[in-house]
C-alpha positions in Angstrom: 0.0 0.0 0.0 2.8 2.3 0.7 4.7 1.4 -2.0 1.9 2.4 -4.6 1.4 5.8 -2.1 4.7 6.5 -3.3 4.1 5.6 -6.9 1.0 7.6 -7.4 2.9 10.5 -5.4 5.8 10.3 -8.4 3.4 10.2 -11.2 1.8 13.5 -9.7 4.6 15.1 -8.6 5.9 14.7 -12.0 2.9 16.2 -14.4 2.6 18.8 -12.1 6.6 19.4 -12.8 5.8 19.5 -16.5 3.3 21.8 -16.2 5.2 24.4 -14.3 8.5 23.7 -16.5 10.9 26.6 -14.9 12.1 29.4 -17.0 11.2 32.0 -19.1 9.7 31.1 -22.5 8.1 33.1 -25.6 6.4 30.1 -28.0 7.8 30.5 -31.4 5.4 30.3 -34.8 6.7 26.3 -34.6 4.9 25.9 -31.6 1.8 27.6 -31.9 2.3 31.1 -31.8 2.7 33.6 -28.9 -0.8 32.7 -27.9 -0.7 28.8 -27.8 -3.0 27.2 -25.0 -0.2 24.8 -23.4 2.0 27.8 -22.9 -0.6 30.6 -21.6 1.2 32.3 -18.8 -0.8 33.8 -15.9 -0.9 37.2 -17.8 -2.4 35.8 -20.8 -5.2 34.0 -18.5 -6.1 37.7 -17.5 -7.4 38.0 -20.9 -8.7 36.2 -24.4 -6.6 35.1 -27.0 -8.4 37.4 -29.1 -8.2 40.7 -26.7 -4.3 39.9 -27.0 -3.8 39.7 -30.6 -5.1 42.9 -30.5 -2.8 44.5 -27.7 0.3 43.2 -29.3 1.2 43.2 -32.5 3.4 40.4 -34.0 5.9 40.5 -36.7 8.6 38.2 -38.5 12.1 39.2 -39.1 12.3 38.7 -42.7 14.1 40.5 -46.0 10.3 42.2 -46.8 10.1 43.3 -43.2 13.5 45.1 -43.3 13.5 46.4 -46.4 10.3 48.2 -45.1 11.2 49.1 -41.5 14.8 50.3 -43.8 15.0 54.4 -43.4 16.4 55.8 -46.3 19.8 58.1 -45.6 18.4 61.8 -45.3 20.2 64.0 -47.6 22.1 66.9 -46.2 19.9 69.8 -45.7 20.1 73.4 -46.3 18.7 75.5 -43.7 17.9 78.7 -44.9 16.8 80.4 -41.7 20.3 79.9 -40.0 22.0 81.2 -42.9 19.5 84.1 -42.9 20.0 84.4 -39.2 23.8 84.2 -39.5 24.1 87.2 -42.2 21.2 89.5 -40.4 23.5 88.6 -37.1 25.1 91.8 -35.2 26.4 91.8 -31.7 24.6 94.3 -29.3 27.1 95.8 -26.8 26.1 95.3 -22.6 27.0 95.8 -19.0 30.4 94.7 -18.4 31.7 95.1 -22.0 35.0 96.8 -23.2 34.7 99.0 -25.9 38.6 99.8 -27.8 37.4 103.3 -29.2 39.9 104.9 -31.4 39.8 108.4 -32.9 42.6 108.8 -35.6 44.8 111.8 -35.6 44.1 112.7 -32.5 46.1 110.6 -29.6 45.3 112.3 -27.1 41.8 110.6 -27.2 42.8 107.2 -27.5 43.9 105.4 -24.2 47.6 104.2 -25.5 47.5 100.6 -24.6 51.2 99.9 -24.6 53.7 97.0 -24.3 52.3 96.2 -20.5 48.4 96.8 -20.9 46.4 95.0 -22.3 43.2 96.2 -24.9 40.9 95.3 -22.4 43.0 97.2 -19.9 43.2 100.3 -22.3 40.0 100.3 -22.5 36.4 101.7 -21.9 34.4 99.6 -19.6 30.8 99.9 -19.5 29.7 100.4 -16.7 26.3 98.7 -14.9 24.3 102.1 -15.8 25.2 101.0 -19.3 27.5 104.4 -19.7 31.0 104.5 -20.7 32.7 108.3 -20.2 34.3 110.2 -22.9 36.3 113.0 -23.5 34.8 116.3 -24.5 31.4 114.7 -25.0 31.3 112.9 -21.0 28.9 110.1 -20.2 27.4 108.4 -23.3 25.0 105.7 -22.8 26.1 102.5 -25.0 24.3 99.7 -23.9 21.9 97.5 -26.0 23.9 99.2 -29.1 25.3 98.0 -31.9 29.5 99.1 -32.5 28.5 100.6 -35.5 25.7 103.0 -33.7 28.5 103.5 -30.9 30.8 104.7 -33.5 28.3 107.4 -35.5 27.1 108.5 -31.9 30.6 109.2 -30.9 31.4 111.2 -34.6 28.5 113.1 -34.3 29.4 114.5 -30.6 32.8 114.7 -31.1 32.2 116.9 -34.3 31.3 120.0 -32.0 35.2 119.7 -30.9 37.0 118.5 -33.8 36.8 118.6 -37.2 35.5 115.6 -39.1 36.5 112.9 -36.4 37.1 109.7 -38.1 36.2 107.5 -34.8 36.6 103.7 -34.8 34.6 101.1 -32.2 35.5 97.5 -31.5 34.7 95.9 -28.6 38.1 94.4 -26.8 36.3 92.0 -24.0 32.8 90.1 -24.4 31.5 90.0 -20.9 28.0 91.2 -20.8 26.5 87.7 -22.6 26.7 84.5 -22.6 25.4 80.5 -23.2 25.5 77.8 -20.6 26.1 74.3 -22.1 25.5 71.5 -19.7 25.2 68.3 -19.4 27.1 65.5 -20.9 30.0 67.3 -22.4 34.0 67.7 -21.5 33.8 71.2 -19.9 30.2 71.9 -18.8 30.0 75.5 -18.4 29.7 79.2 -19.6 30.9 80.5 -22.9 31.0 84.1 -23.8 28.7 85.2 -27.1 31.0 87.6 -29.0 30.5 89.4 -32.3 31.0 85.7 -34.1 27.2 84.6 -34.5 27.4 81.1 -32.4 25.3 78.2 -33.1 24.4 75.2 -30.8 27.6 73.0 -32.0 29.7 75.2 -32.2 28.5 76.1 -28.1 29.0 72.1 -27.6 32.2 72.5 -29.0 33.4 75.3 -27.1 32.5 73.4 -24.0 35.1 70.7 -25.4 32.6 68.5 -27.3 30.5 66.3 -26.4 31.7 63.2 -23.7 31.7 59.2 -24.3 28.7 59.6 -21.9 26.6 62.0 -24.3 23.1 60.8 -25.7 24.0 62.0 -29.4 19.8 62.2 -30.0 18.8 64.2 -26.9 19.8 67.7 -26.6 17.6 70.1 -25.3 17.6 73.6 -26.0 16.2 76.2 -23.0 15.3 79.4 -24.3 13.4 81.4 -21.9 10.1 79.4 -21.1 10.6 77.3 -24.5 12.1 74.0 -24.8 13.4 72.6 -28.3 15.0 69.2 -29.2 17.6 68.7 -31.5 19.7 65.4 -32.6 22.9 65.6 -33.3 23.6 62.2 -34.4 21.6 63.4 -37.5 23.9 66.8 -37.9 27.3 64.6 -37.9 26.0 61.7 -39.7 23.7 63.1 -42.1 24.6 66.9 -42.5 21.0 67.6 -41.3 21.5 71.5 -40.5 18.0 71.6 -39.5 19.3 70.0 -36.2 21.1 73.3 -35.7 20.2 76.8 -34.4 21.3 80.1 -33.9 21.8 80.6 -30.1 21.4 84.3 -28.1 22.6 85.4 -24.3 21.2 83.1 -21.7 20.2 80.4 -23.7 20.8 76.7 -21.9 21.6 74.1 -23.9 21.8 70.7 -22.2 23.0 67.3 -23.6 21.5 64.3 -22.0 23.6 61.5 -20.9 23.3 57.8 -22.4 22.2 56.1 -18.9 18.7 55.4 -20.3 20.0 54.9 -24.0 19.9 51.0 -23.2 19.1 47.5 -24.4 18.0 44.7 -22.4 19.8 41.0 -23.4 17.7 38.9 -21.3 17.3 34.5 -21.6 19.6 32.0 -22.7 22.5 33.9 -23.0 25.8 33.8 -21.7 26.1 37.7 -20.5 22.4 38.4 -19.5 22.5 42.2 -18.7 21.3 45.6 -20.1 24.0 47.6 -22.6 23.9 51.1 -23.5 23.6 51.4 -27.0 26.5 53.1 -29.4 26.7 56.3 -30.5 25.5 55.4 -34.3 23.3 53.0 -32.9 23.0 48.9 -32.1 22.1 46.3 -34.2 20.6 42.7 -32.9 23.6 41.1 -34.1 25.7 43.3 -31.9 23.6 43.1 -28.7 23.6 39.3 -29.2 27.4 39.7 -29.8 27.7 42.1 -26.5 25.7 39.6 -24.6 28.2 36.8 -25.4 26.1 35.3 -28.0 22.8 32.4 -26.9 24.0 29.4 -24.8 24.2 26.5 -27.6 22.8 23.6 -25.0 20.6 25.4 -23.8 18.8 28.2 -26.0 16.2 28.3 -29.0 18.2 29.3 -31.8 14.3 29.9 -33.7 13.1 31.5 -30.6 15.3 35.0 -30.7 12.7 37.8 -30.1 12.7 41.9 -29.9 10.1 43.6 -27.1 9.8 47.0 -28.4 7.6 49.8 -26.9 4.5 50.6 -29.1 3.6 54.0 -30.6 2.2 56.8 -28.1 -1.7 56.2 -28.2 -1.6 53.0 -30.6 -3.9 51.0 -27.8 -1.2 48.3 -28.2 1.4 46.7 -25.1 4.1 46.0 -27.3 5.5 45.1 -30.5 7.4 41.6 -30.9 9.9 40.9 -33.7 10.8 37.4 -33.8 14.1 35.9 -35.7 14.5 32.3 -36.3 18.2 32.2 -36.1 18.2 28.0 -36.5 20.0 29.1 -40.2 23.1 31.1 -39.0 22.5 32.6 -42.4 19.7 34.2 -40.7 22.2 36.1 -38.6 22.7 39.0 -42.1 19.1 40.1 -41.0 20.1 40.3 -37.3 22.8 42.4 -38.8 20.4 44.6 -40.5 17.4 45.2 -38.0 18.4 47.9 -36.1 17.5 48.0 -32.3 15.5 51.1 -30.2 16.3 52.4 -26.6 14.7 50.8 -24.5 14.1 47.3 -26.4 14.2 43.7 -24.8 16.3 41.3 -26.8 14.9 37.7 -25.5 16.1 34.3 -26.3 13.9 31.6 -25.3 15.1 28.3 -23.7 14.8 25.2 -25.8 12.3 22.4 -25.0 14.9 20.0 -23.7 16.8 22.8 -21.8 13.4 23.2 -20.1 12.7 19.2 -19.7 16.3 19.5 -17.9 15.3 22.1 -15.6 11.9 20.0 -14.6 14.0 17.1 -14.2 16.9 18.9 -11.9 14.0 20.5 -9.6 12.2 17.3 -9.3 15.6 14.6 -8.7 15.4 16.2 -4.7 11.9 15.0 -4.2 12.1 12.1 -6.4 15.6 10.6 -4.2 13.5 11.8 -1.1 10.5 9.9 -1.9 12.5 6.7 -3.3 14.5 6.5 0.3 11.1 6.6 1.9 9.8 4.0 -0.2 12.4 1.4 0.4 12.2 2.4 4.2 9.2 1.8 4.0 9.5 -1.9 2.1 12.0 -2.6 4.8 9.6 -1.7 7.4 7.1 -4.2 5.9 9.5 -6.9 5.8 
């Protein structure tokens, strides 16, 4: 009586094991589909078959599917509002600026700088009224002028005490304005806006360029209580000027760092981990690669799928990609199909990786009830 106890114990011990086989697993189209009944997980129980084939949508990594999902290289373009912004550009003079004003034939106006003194020492600060002081025509309000209005202000004064003053305006020291670039860069800071017009890479690299930590497609211009995106990855690898802007004083620009700018390797693989993605991007082939590659006892070479976030208001829970890699040939379209932030690179266990697993959960409780079954047979004889 015992010993059949123990037998019937086995036996249910042993379909329950199969039904519960440990370790994740996505079916593949050979077995059914994502949606077959002797795999439904505890989330799919939540919901029809049908109600689920319409939150997630399915798709086979094929030459026809990459040739559509296959962006075509965007030609270089010409943005006419920068260039029109760049010719129309003039600096305006401010508070803390040093104007180098020189009035020719007449050196007895002109601070002489000499071998020791500098031009910004030489010359004619503005002070925080926005003034500078001149002679023969005294305090003369500069600020939120242009050098050239500076200048025919100054001639016009002047020509009370001299005759046809021929007056030149530069300004020696830019101090008045300025960008902040933040951020993922090599020296996060300040930089001065000048009389050059200044655009946002030429800001990034004035702060030293951009680090190994930068997020190339996320940099965020703050202008004010406006916020614009740019990617730069599509400046330097396409020659998309479109991507680039005209900056002005106290405009932030802030480049985002690569933290979030993952993949997820997850499965039979030998390196299971998430890996921030390069700077021109990350293939499947190269996360596989990164990952160590699938473990060949134990992994699905037909079962290699790609979780990828659905469009913003789609109704859908995800989009699944799946690549049937049995045919290393297949491996060229891994190549090709280029991965997002944020997607989950699965490979699924093999059927007799996950027998295995059943077996080696079940071999403690199988030994434990065969000791009890001979104890008990001793005890009955």
């Amino acid at each position: 009586m015992k010993t059949k106890l123990t037998a019937v114990s086995f036996i249910a011990l042993l379909l329950s094991g199969c039904s519960l086989a440990p370790g994740g697993h996505i079916p593949d189209s050979s077995s059914g589909g994502l949606f077959s009944d002797d795999t439904r997980n505890a989330y799919e129980q939540e919901f029809s078959e049908a109600e689920l084939s319409k939150l997630v949508d399915t798709y086979q990594i094929s030459p026809m599917l990459l040739a559509e999902m296959q962006t075509k290289p965007s030609k270089p373009a010409f943005n006419s509002a920068l260039e029109q912004a760049r010719s129309n550009y003039d600096y305006t003079v401010g508070r803390g600026d040093i104007l180098n004003i020189t009035v020719w034939n007449h050196p007895e106006l002109t601070i002489p700088a000499g071998s020791m003194r500098s031009a910004e020492e030489a010359g004619n600060w503005v002070h925080n009224d926005g003034t500078i002081f001149y002679p023969y025509i005294g305090e003369v309000e500069v600020a939120g002028m242009k050098v050239t209005e500076i200048r025919d202000m100054i001639t016009r004064r002047l020509a009370k005490y001299i005759e046809s003053p021929q007056v030149d305006v530069t300004v020696a020291a830019f101090r008045s304005q300025r960008v902040y670039v933040t951020g993922a860069v090599n020296e996060p800071g300040t930089v001065p806006v000048t009389n050059v017009p200044m655009t946002l890479i030429e800001a990034v690299n004035a702060a030293g360029g951009l680090s190994e930590a930068a997020n190339w497609n996320r940099v965020t211009l703050t202008r004010g209580d406006r916020k614009l995106d740019f990617n730069l990855r599509e400046l330097y690898q396409s020659g998309n000027t479109d991507q680039n802007i005209l900056l002005q004083t106290n405009d932030v620009v802030h480049v985002a760092r690569n933290d979030d700018n993952k993949v997820f390797v997850l499965g039979e693989v030998r390196k299971p981990q998430s890996y921030i993605m390069g700077q021109s991007g990350t293939t499947l082939a190269e996360a596989l690669a990164d990952a160590g590659g699938w473990q060949e006892i134990s992994a699905d070479a037909a079962g290699i799928f790609v979780i990828r976030q659905p469009e913003p208001d789609s109704g859908k829970i995800a989009k699944v990609y799946q690549l049937n890699a049995a045919n290393t040939v297949a491996l060229v379209m891994a190549e090709q199909f280029e991965l997002q932030q944020r997607d989950i690179v699965y490979v699924t266990a093999a059927p007799i990786s996950r027998w295995n697993r059943v077996i080696n959960q079940l071999l403690p409780s199988v030994t434990g009830l065969y000791s009890l079954g001979r104890f008990s047979d001793d005890v009955s004889n």
